[in-house]
C-alpha positions in Angstrom: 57.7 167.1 124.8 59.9 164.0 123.4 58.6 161.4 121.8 60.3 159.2 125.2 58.5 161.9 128.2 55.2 161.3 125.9 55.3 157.6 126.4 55.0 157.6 130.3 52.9 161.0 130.2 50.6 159.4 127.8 50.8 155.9 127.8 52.2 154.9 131.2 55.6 153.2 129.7 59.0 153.7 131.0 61.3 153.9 128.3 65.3 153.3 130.5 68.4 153.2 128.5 70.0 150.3 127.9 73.1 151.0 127.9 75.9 152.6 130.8 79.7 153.8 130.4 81.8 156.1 132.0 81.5 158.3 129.2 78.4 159.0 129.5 78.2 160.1 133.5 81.7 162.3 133.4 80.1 164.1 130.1 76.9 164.8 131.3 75.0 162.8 128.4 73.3 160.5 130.6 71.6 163.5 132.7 70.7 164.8 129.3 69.0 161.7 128.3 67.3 161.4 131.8 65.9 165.3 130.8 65.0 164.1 128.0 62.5 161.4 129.1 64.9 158.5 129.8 63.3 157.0 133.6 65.8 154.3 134.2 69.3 152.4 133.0 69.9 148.4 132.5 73.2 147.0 132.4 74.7 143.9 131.8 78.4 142.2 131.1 78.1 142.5 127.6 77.8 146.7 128.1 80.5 147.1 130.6 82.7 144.7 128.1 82.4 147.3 125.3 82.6 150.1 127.9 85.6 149.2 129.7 87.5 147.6 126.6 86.8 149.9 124.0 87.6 153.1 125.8 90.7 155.1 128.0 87.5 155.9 130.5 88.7 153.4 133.1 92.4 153.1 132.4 93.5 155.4 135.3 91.6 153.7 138.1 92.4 150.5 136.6 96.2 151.4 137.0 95.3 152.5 140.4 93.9 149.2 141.5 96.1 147.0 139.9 99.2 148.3 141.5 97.2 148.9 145.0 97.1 144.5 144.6 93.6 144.3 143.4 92.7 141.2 141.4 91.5 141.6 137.6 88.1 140.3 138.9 87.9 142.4 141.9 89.3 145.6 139.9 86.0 144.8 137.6 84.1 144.8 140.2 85.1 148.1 141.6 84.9 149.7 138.5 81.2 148.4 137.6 80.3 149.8 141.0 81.5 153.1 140.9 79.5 153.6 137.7 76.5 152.0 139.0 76.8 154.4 142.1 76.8 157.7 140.2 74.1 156.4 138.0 72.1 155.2 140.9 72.8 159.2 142.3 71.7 160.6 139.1 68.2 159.1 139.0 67.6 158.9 143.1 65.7 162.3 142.9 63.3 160.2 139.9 63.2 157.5 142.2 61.7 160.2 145.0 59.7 161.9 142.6 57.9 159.0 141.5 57.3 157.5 144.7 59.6 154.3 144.3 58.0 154.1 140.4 61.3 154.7 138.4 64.8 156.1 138.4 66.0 152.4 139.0 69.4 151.2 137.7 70.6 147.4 137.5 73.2 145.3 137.8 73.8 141.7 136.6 75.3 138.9 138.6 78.3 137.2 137.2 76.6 134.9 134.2 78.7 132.0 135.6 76.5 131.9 138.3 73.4 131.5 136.1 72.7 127.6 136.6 74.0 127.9 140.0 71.0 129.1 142.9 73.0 129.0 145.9 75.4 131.2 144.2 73.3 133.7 142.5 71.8 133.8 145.9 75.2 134.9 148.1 76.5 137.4 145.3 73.1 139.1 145.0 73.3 139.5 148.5 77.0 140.4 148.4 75.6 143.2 145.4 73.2 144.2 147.2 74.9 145.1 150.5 77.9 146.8 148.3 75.6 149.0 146.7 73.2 150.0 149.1 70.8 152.3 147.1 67.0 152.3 147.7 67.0 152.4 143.2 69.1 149.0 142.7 68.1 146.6 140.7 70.4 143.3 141.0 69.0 141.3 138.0 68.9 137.5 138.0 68.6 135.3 134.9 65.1 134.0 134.4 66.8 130.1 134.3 65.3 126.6 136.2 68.2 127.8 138.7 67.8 131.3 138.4 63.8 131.3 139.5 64.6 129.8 143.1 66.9 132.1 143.8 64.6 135.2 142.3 61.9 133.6 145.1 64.5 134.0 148.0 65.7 137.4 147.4 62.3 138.7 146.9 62.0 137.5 150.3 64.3 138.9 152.2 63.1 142.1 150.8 65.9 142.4 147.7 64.2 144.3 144.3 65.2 142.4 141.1 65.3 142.5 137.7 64.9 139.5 136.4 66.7 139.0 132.8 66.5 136.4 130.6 63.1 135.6 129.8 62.5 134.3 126.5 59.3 131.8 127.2 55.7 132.7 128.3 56.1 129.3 130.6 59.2 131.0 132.1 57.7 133.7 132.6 54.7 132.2 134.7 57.4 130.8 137.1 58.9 134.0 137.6 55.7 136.5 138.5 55.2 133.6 140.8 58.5 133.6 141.9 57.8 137.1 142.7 54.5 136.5 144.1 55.5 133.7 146.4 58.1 135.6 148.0 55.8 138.8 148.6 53.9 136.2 150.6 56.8 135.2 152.5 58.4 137.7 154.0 57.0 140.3 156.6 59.3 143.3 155.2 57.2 146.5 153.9 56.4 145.4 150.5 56.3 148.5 149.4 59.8 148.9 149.3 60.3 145.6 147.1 60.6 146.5 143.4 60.7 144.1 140.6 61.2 144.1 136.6 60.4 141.0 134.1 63.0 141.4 131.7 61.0 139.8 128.3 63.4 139.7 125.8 61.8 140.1 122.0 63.8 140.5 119.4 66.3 137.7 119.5 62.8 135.2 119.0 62.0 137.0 115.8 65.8 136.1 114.9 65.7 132.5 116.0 62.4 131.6 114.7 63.3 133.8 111.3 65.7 131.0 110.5 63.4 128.2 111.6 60.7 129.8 109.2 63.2 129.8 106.7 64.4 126.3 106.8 61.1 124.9 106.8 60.6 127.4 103.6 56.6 126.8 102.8 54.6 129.6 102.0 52.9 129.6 104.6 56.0 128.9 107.1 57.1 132.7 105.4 54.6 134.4 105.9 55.1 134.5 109.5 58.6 135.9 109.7 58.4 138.4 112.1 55.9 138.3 114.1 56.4 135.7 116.7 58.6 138.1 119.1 55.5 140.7 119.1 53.0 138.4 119.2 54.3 136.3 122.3 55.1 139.6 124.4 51.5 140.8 123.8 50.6 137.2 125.3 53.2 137.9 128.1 51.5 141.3 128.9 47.9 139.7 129.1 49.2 136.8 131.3 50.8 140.1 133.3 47.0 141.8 133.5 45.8 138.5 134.5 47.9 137.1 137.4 48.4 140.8 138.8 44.8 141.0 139.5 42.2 138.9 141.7 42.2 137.6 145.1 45.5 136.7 145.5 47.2 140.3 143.8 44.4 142.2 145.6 45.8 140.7 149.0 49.5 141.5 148.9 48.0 145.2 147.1 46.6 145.9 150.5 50.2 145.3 152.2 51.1 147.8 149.5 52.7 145.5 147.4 53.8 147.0 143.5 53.6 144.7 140.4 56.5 143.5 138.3 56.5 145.0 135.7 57.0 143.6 132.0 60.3 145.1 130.3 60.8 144.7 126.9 64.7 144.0 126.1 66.3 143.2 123.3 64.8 145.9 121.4 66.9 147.2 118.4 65.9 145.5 115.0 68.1 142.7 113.8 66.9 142.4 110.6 67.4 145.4 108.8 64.3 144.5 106.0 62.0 145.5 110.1 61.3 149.1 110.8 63.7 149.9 113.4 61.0 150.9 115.9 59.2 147.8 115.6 59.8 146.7 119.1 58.8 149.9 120.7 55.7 151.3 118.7 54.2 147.6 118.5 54.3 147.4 122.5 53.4 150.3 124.1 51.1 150.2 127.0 50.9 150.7 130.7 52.9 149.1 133.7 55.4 148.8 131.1 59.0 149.3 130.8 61.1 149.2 127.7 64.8 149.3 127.6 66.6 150.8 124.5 69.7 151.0 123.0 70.9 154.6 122.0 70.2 154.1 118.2 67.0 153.0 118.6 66.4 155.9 121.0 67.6 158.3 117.9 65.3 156.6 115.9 62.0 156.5 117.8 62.1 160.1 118.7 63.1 160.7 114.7 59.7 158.4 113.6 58.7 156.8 116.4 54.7 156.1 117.0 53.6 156.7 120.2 49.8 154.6 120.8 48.5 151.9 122.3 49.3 148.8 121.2 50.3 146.4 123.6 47.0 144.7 124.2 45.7 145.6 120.5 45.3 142.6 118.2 45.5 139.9 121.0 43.2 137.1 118.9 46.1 137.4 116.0 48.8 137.3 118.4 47.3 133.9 119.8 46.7 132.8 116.0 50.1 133.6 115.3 51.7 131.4 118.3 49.0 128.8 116.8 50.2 129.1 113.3 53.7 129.1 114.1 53.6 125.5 115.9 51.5 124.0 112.8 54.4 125.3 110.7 56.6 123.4 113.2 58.1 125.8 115.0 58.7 124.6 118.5 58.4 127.4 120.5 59.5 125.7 123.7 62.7 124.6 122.2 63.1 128.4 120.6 63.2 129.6 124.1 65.8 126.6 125.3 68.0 127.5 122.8 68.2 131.5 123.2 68.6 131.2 127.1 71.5 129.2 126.6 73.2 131.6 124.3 72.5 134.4 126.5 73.9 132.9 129.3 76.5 132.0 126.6 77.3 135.2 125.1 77.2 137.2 128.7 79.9 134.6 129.6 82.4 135.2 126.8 81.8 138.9 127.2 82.2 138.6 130.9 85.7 136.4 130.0 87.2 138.4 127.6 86.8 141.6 129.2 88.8 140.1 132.4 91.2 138.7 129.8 92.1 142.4 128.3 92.4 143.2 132.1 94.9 140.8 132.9 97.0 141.7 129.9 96.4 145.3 131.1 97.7 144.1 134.6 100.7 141.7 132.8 101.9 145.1 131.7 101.7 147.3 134.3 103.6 144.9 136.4 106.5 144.7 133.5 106.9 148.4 133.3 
């Protein structure tokens, strides 16, 4: 058994890659990966920018629908798509086999739409209908724009991944986001699926270089361990609001709880073991979406345990400790959902740039 089939047989986490390109379908080494314990696959523009720019994968079809009068945007699209499809084919007999509990693959809405709810609303819509696959995930960013429009699709029975999430007081609005539109709709809420995409290790890389600016002793001493510490807080405020009166209700509709997913996992700082963000949160109804080298390296050392809800009195002390050094963890989170929404933009741009000189030439030759 691998170190990735032992997490979910032992532990009840869903370890899904995070990572998709053409490559890896036409080769076979995403159904190897999904043999070897891999339950799901996550997506975003940043992926499909090093996919479809840094490889000859998609230059035939590309050809195909530039001179057929396809837009660069639209071309994007249809490319996206079609690997989303045979993913979403690929993991459909998971999807069966765990009874609507994994085998999910997502797709991101453009990240211009991220401040914008009545837009994030039509194109999820528009995703959703162009991909009509009972394992879709259409993720939403976790922003003040994005949680409105999370409530909505929820409702009208859409299953979402919402991505993004960088605060503990974000991520209350979204489970009840999530909650709010179970409530509301009168769809079977069993077939409404729904991921909390809590990103982790970009807050140990912020607040790293808060720590170090403030540069006391003490203030040093916490590098590191605010991204662990606040996503065991976000897993007990998970335990805590999907449970009681209220969960217990929409459970006997047959309602499933969103689960947590850890993103952002590979180590930025290179002085962290590189499985930090996997063995340091492992627990059940969990998901964790990894990057291929820190799939390498968790099955080379990785620890599989519980640990998610061990050590939840230091994780508080450390959120404590890190606002008396005077980190402000509120404005952390402001600024790293504005450079994610940032970097998914320029990604998202400069992939449709490289497409348009790809399309300037085609039409000159």
């Amino acid at each position: 058994m691998t170190r990735l089939q032992q997490l979910f047989a032992e532990q009840g986490q869903s370890p899904w890659l995070d990572n998709l390109k053409r490559g890896y379908l036409t080769s076979g080494q995403l159904a190897r990966l999904v043999g070897d314990g891999i339950r799901g696959v996550t997506s975003n523009p940043t992926i499909f920018q090093k996919a479809i720019a840094g490889a000859a994968d998609y230059d035939e079809q590309f050809e195909s629908l530039a001179k057929g009068g396809q837009s660069v945007e639209d071309a994007y699209w249809q490319m996206v798509s079609d690997d989303i499809h045979a993913a979403l084919d690929l993991l459909l007999p998971l999807y069966h086999q765990s009874e609507g509990g994994d085998g999910f693959v997502s797709i991101e809405l453009a990240p211009g739409l991220a401040h914008d709810t009545a837009g994030s609303i039509e194109a999820a819509r528009v995703l959703a209908r162009r991909i009509e696959h009972p394992n879709l995930y259409v993720k939403i960013p976790g922003t003040a724009e994005g949680v409105p429009a999370i409530r909505r699709m929820i409702g009208e029975g859409c299953s979402i991944n919402v991505t993004l999430i960088f605060s503990l007081a974000r991520y209350a609005e979204v489970i009840e986001a999530y909650l709010a539109g179970l409530e509301e709709t009168d769809r079977a809420l069993v077939d409404i699926h729904s991921v909390a995409s809590f990103f982790v290790s970009r807050v140990d890389t912020e607040v790293d270089r808060r720590l170090d600016a403030i540069g006391t002793e003490a203030a040093l001493a916490l590098r590191g361990k605010a991204a662990v510490a606040q996503a065991k807080l976000a897993y007990e405020l998970f335990r805590e609001r999907f449970s009681g009166a209220r969960w217990d209700a929409l459970a006997a509709r047959g309602a499933r709880r969103q689960r947590p997913l850890w993103a952002s996992t590979s180590t930025k700082n290179a002085a962290y073991p590189d499985t930090l963000y996997i063995d340091s949160l492992i627990g059940p109804d969990t998901v964790n979406t990894i990057p291929d080298a820190t799939i390498a390296a968790f099955e080379d050392h990785g620890t599989v345990a519980r640990t998610v809800d061990q050590g939840i009195e230091e994780a508080h002390q450390v959120m404590d400790d890190l606002a008396e050094a005077g980190v402000d963890m509120d404005d952390v989170s402001r600024v790293l959902e504005t450079e994610g929404v940032a970097s998914f933009a320029k990604s998202f741009d400069e992939l449709l740039d490289v497409l348009a000189d790809k399309a300037a030439a085609l039409a000159a030759s």
